[in-house]
C-alpha positions, 0 to 999 in steps of 0.5 A, a space after each residue: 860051597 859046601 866044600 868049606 863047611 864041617 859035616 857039623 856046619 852042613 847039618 846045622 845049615 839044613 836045620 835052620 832050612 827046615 826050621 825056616 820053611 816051616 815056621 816062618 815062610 808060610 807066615 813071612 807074608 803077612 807079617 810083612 802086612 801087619 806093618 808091626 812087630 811079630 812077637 810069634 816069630 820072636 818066640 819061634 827064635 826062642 823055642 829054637 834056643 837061635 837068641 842065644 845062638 853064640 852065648 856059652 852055654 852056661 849062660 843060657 846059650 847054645 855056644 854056637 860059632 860065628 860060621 853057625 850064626 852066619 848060616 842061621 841068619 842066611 837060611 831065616 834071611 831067605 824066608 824071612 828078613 824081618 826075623 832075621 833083623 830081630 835075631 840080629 838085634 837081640 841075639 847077634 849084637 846086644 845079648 853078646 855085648 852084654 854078655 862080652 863087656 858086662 859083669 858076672 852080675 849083669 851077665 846073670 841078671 841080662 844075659 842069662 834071661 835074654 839067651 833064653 828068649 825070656 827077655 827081648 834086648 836091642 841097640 840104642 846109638 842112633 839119634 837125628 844128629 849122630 848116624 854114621 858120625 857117632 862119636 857126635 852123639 848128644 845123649 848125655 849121661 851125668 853121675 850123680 851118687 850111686 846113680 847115671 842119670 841119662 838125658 837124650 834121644 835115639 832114632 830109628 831104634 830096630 825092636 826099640 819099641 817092644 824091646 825089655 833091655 836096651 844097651 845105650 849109649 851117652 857121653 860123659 863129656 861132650 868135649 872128650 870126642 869119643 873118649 866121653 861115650 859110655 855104655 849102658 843098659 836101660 830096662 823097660 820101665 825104668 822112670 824116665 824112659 820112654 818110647 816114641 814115634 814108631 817108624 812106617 818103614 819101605 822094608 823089614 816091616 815085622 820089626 819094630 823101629 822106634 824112636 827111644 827118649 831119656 828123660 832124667 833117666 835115672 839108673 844105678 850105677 850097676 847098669 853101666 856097661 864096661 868102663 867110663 870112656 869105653 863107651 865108643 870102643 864097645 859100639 865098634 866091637 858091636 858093628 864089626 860082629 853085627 856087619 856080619 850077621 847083615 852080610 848073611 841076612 843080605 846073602 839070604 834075601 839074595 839067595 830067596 829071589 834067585 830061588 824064584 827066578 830060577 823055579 819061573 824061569 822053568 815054567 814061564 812060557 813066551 815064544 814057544 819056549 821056557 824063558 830059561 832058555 832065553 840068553 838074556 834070563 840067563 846071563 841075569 841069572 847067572 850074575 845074580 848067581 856069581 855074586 851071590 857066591 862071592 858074598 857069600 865067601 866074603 861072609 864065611 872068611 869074617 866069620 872064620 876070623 871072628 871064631 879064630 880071634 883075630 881082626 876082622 875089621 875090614 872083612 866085615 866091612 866088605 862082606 857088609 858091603 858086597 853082600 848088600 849091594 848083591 841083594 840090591 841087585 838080585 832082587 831087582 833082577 829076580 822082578 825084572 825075571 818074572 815081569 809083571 808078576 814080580 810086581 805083584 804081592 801075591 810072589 815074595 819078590 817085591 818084599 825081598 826088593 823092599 827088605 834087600 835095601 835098609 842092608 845098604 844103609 844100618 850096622 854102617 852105609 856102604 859108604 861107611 863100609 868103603 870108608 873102613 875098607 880103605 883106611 884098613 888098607 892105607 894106614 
């Protein structure tokens, strides 16, 4: 694999291994615990300049690539998957549509900040009625002089509750479809605005999720994002570049659970023998292996297409979706390897396991992904 990174790539992957060795995996285990945001493993995000890995650096960022953004969340991924989701949210898709649909202005006034760790940013479009069908939001946004006035609720908002800047999403009109949905960016404190029920979540526990209510919202008309109408356009754009940060967040918890099924693999004795040394431990290990390989192209050619410009739809929906199921099932295996003790909370796996699933599910279902896939093939 390593045939297909630049010296520069291999160097910065190594980095991230460290940074994530260090500075969260001894920690992983009990943020997972504490069921609530880790505002330590946000700040450790900042210090390392990681939320404004792809932001140019002029803007406050690192003016990094996709391929380097890929394999940060991949090696933070394989220590820590709820750090992974916050740098996905906040530094792989809100900061940069701020910063690719927004104004110079707002580009100073958001982006600038928000690269620097300085403010804490997140995406706004899911509501109870509106998941995979988003054109169907509900969240309404009425102008009214120099201001948006937005009404609405959105769920199962990742950071949503400790986030400064939301990027959000309301239709103008709900008659237009999609060609009503405009963006917008909503700052904490803004009357109006408030936070709701915060979710118990199955995985990803050190993340906040949270249900956001607008009510009579009022912003200035400087906090629209991009044109009237292109409110759906710029979600889409967000999705295929977020996909492929899911994609390696996956690859990374994949990857964590086969480095401990191979490391007990070695030690477990039964029957005389290491349990390596069994056929069946491996040919699990071994699948496990291949599919991990295969994702992990699957993200490296989106990401390579992302850096290059061209369209990547598609490929962002299958390394979306093959790198999901992959950790899916490695995580499974990995438990099913170390038995009894998999089990456990003492080993990461049964939190790798619980992590491994909500990738199936946000930034689009697999079956949203296989729905891309096949349009993008039979059009």
């Amino acid at each position: 694999m390593d045939i297909l990174l630049s010296d520069e790539e291999k160097l910065f992957r190594q980095r991230m291994r460290d940074f994530a060795e260090k500075e969260l995996k001894p920690y992983a285990a009990e943020w997972d615990r504490r069921g609530q945001a880790s505002r330590e493993s946000f700040q450790k995000l900042a210090k390392a300049g990681l939320l404004g890995l792809t932001i140019p650096k002029e803007y406050g960022g690192q003016g990094g690539t996709f391929v380097l953004y890929s394999l940060a969340m991949q090696e933070i991924a394989r220590a820590c998957a709820s750090t992974a989701n916050i740098l996905a949210t906040s530094g792989g898709l809100t900061t940069l549509l701020i910063f690719r649909y927004g104004t110079e202005e707002q580009r100073r006034r958001f982006v600038m900040p928000a690269a620097r760790g300085e403010r804490w940013t997140c995406f706004a479009i899911t509501e109870r009625e509106a998941g995979s069908d988003i054109a169907s939001l509900d969240t309404r946004a009425a102008r009214d002089g120099d201001s948006w006035v937005l009404n609405g609720a959105k769920c199962f908002i990742s950071s949503g509750n400790v986030a400064d800047v939301v990027v959000t999403f309301a239709t103008v009109d709900k008659n237009l479809g999609p060609k009503g949905i405009t963006a917008f960016i909503v700052e904490k404190g803004t009357p109006g605005f408030s936070v709701g029920k915060l979710e118990e979540k199955m995985g990803i526990r050190a993340t906040g999720t949270a249900e956001l209510f607008f009510d009579n919202c009022r912003l200035p008309a400087a906090n629209q994002l991009g044109e009237v109408g292109r409110g759906f356009s710029i979600a889409l754009a967000g999705l295929d570049e977020g996909r492929i940060g899911i994609a390696c967040q996956a690859i990374g918890i994949a990857q964590g659970a086969l480095d401990e099924a191979i490391a007990y693999s070695k030690e477990r004795q039964q029957f005389g023998q290491r349990i390596a040394d069994f056929q069946a431990i491996q040919w699990m290990i071994a699948d496990m292996a291949t599919a991990i390989d295969a994702a992990r192209l699957l993200a490296y050619r989106a990401a390579r297409l992302a850096d290059a410009g061209q369209r990547f739809t598609k490929e962002a929906a299958q390394a979306k979706l093959f790198a999901s199921e992959t950790a899916v099932m490695a995580t499974r295996k990995a438990i099913q390897i170390h038995g009894g003790y998999g089990y456990m909370r003492d080993l990461p796996l049964e939190r790798f396991y619980r992590d491994a699933k909500i990738t199936e599910i946000y930034e689009g279902t697999s079956e949203m992904q296989r729905l891309v896939i096949s349009r993008s093939l039979l059009r």
